[in-house]
C-alpha positions in Angstrom: 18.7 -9.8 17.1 18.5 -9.6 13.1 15.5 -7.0 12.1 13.4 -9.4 10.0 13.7 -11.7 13.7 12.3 -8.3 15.2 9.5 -7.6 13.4 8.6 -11.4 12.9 8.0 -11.1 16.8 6.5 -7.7 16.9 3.9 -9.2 14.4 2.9 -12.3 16.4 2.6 -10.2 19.7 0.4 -7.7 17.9 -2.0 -10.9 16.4 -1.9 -12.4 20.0 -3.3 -8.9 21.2 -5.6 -8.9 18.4 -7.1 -12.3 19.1 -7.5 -11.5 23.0 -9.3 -8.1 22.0 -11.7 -10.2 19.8 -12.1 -12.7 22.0 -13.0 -10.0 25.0 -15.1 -7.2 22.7 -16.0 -8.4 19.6 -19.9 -9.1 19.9 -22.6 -8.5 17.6 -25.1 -5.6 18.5 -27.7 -6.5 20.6 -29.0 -3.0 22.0 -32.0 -2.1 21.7 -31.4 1.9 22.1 -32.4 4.4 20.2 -30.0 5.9 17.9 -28.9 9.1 17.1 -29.3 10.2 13.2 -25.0 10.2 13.7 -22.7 9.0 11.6 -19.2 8.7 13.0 -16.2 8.5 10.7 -13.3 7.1 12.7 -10.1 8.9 10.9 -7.2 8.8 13.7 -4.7 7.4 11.6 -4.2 10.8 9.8 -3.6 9.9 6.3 -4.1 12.6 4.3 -4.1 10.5 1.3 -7.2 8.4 2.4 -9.0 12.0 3.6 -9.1 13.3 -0.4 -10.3 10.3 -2.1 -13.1 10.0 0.5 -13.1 13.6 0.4 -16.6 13.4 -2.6 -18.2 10.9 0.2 -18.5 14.0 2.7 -19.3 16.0 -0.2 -22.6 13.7 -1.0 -23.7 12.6 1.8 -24.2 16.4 3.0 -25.7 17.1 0.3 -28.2 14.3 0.5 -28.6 13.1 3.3 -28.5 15.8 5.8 -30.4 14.5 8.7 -27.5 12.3 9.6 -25.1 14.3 11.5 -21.6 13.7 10.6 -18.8 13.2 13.2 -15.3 13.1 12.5 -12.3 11.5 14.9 -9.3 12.9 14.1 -6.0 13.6 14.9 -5.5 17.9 16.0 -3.5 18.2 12.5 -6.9 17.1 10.7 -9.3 19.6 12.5 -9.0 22.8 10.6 -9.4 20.5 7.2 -12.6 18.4 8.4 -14.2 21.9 10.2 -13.2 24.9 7.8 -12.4 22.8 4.9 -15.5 20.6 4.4 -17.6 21.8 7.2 -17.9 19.4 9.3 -18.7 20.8 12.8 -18.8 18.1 14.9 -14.6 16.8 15.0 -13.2 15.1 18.1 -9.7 15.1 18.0 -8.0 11.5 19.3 -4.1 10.6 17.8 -2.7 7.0 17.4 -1.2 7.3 21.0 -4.0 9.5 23.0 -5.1 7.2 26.0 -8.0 5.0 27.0 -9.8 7.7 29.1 -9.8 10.0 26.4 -11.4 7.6 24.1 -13.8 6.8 26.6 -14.6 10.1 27.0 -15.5 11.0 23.6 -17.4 7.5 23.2 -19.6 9.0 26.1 -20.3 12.2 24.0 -21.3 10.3 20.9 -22.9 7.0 22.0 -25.2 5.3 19.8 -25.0 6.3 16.2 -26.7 5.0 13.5 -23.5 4.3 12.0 -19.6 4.3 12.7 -17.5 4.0 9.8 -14.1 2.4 10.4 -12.0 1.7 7.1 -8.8 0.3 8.7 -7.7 -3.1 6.8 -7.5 -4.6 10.0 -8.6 -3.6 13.0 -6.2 -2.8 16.4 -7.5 -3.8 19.8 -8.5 -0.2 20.8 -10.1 -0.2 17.6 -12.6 -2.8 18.6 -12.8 -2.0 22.5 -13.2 1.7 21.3 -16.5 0.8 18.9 -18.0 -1.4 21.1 -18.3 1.2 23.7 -20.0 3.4 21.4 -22.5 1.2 20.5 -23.8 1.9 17.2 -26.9 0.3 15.1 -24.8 -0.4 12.4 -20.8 -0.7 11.7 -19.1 -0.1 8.5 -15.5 -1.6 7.8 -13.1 -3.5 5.5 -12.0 -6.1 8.6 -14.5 -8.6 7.4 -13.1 -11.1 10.4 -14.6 -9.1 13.2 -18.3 -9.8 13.9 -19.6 -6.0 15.0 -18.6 -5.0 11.7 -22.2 -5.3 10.4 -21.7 -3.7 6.6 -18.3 -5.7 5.5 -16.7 -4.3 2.6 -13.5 -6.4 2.1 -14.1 -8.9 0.1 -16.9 -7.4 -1.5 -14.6 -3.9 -2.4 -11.4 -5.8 -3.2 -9.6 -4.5 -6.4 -11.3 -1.3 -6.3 -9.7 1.8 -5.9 -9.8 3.0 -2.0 -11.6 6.0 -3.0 -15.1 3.8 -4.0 -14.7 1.4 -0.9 -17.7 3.1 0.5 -19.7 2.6 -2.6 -22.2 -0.3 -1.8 -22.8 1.0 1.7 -23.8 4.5 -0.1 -26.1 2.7 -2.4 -27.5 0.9 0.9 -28.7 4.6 2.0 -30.1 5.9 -1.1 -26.9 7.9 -1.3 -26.3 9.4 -5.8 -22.4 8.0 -6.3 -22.3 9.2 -9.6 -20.1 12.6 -8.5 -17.4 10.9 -7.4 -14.6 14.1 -8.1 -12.1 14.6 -5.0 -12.9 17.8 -3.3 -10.1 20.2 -2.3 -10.3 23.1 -0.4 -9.0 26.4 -0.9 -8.2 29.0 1.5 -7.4 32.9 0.8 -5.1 32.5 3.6 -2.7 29.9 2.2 -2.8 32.1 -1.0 -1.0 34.9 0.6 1.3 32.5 2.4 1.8 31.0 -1.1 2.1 34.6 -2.7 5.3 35.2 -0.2 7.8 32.7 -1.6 6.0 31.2 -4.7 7.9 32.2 -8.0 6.9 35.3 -8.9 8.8 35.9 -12.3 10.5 33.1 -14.8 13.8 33.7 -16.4 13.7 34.0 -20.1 14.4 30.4 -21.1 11.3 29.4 -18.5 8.2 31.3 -19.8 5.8 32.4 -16.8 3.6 29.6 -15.8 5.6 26.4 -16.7 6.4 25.0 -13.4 6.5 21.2 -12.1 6.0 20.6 -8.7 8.4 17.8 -7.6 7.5 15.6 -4.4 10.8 13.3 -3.9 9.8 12.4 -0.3 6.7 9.8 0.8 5.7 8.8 4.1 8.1 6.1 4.8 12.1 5.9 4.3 11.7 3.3 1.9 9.7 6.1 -0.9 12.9 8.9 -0.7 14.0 9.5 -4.3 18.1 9.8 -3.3 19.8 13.0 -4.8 20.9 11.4 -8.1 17.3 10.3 -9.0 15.8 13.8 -8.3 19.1 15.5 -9.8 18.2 13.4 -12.8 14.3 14.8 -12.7 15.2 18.4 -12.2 17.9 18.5 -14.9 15.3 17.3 -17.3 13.1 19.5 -16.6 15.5 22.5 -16.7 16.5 21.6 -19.7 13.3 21.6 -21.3 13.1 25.2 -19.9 10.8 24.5 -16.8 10.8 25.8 -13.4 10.9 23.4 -10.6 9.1 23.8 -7.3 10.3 21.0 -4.6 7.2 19.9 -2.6 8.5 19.1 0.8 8.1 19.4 4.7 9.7 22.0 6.5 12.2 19.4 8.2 13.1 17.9 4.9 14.1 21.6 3.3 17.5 22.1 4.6 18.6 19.2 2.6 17.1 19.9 -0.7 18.3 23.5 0.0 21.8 22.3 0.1 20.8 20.4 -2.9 19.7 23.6 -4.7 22.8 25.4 -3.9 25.4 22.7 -5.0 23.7 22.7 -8.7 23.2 26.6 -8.9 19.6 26.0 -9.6 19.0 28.9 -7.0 17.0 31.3 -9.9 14.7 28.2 -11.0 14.0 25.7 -8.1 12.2 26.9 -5.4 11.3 25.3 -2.5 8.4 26.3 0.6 9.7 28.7 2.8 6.9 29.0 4.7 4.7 27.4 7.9 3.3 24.0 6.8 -0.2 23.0 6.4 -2.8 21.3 4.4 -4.0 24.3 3.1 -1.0 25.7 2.1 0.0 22.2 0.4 -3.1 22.2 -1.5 -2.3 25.8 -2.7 1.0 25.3 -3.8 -0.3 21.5 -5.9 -2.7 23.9 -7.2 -0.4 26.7 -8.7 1.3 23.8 -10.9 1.3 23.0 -14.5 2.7 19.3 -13.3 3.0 17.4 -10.7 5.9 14.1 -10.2 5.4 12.8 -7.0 5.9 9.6 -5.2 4.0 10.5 -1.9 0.7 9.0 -2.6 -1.5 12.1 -1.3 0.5 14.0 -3.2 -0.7 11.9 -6.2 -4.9 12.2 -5.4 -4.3 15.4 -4.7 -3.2 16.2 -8.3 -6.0 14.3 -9.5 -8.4 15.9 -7.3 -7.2 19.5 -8.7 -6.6 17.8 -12.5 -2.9 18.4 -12.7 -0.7 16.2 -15.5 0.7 13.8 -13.5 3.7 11.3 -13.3 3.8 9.0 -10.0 6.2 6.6 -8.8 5.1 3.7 -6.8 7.0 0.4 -5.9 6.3 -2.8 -7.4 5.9 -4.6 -3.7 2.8 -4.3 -1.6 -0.7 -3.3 -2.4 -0.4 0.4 -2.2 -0.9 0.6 -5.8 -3.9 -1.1 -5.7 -5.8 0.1 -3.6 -4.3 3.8 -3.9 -2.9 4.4 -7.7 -4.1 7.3 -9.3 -7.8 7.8 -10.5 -7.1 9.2 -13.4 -6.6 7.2 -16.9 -4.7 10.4 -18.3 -1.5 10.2 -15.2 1.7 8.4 -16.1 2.7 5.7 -13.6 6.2 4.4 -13.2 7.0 1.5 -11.3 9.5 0.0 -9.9 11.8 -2.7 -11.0 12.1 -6.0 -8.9 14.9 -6.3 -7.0 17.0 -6.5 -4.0 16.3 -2.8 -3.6 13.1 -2.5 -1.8 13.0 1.1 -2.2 11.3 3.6 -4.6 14.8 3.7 -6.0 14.7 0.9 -8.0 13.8 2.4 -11.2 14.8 2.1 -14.9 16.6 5.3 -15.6 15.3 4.8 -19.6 12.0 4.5 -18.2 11.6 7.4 -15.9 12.8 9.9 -18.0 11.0 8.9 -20.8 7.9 9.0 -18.9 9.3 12.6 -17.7 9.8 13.5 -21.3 6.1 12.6 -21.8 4.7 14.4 -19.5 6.8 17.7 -20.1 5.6 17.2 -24.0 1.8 16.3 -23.2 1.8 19.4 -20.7 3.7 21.9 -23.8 1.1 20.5 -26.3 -2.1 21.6 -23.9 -0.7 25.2 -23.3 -0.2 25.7 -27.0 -3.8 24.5 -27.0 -4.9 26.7 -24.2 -3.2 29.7 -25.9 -3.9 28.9 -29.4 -7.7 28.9 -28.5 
């Protein structure tokens, strides 16, 4: 059976199971309970993307509108972020794949809050079974077809920027949107990590405190720059006397190690050596002059820390809409339309020129910086 045949079937099952879910939980509220000053962010599907550009909304509505409790559901990689990072003490920790009687069990814990917040485009079927058993006054969501979601933002929020979806329902409760700046945390502890393999002294031709952090790898197969493309972005850079730091997972360093070694780039690319985390991510986006990426958190997370930035995004789908990068100043490559649905697809003129721009816009703002 041909793959597109596959996933044509996989897609009607999963609408069929959709339909039966509505069709069994989907209801209005009609309790008439009193609700718990709560407001429950459901966040299992562990993009750390999404989590910075709604990172200002925790931010806010801490600040003011403390007498509604914020809970968070997250997956266990999540917990230290949401609890040390933006103190939030109330997590529950629930995966994609974590069973019914676990949800049910934290739906016990936390039943009846004034609000749940649910920002998946559309909804699964545990998704709607899993709100209905919590029962709160009012739901917040995207998936404008279901009727509990009281406070639909679809249509209302299309063609804005993911990181403002929340926007009219933060106006609804008196909520300031004006501050609107990603907030990342950072951690003495990921500085030492950091401090243990981070580049400690430049060779003459790269002056201390040029270095461009380099994310070839995004969450899916289809955003992996292959080894000409990021031979191509780490040659330009060397060349115009720039160290390179390659942001990747742990499982992905072996091969860009290899990579390292067959160029002889081992005295100006480094890459992590260390345990990964959020925090230590966040350190090492932080310790950059420049950031190319084409993993999307990657992206808001230089624009939360205002690094230069040049992302790559493919032409196809709506990740760029709803995700590009807040930020007039970052460069934005796209790419080309073609057979190749990959991130791959790129005009080699383009790229590099756009590299070239960024390498010169980040040159000018340090003669600036030192100048002044």
């Amino acid at each position: 059976m041909s793959r597109s045949v596959t996933e044509a079937a996989k897609r009607s099952w999963d609408g069929l199971r959709r339909r039966v879910a509505m069709w069994r939980w989907d209801r209005p509220q009609v309790s008439s309970a009193a609700f718990d000053d709560r407001i429950v962010f459901v966040r299992w599907d562990a993009k750390l993307g999404d989590t910075i550009v709604l990172s200002w909304v925790f931010r806010e509505l801490q600040r003011q509108r403390p007498d509604l409790r914020i809970t968070v559901i997250t997956a266990e990689s999540f917990k230290e972020l949401f609890v040390q990072g933006y103190g939030i003490d109330s997590v529950f920790v629930a995966g994609k794949r974590h069973d019914w009687g676990k949800l049910s069990e934290i739906a016990r814990q936390i039943r009846h809050p004034k609000y749940v917040v649910h920002l998946s485009l559309k909804w699964r079927p545990r998704d709607i079974r899993f709100v209905r058993e919590l029962a709160p006054e009012y739901v917040v969501g995207l998936d404008d077809e279901l009727k509990r979601v009281d406070i639909k933002l679809g249509e209302r929020t299309r063609g804005l920027h993911f990181s403002q979806k929340l926007v009219p329902w933060l106006d609804q409760i008196g909520v300031d949107t004006a501050r609107q700046q990603y907030w990342i945390p950072r951690s003495p502890e990921a500085a030492r990590e950091v401090d243990a393999w981070w580049p400690k002294a430049a060779p003459k031709a790269a002056p201390k405190g040029r270095v461009i952090g380099l994310c070839p790898y995004g969450a899916s197969r289809k955003k992996y720059l292959d080894n000409e493309w990021i031979e191509r972005i780490v040659q330009t850079c060397l060349a115009q006397s720039w160290q390179v730091v390659m942001l990747v997972l742990p499982s992905q360093a072996s091969g860009v190690q290899m990579l390292i070694q067959a160029n002889h780039w081992q005295d100006r690319v480094s890459v992590n050596t260390g345990a990964a985390s959020q925090n230590a991510l966040f350190e090492q986006v932080a310790r950059c002059d420049a950031i190319v990426s084409v993993d999307t958190a990657l992206v808001h997370l230089a624009v939360g820390l205002g690094k230069p930035l040049l992302a790559i995004y493919n032409s196809r789908g709506q990740e760029f809409e709803n995700w590009h990068p807040n930020d007039q100043n970052a460069i934005v490559v796209r790419t080309v339309d073609s057979q190749d649905t990959t991130v791959n697809a790129l005009e080699e003129a383009v790229l590099l020129e756009s590299l070239e721009t960024l390498i010169s816009k980040c040159s000018r703002n340090q003669r600036l910086e030192a100048g002044s």
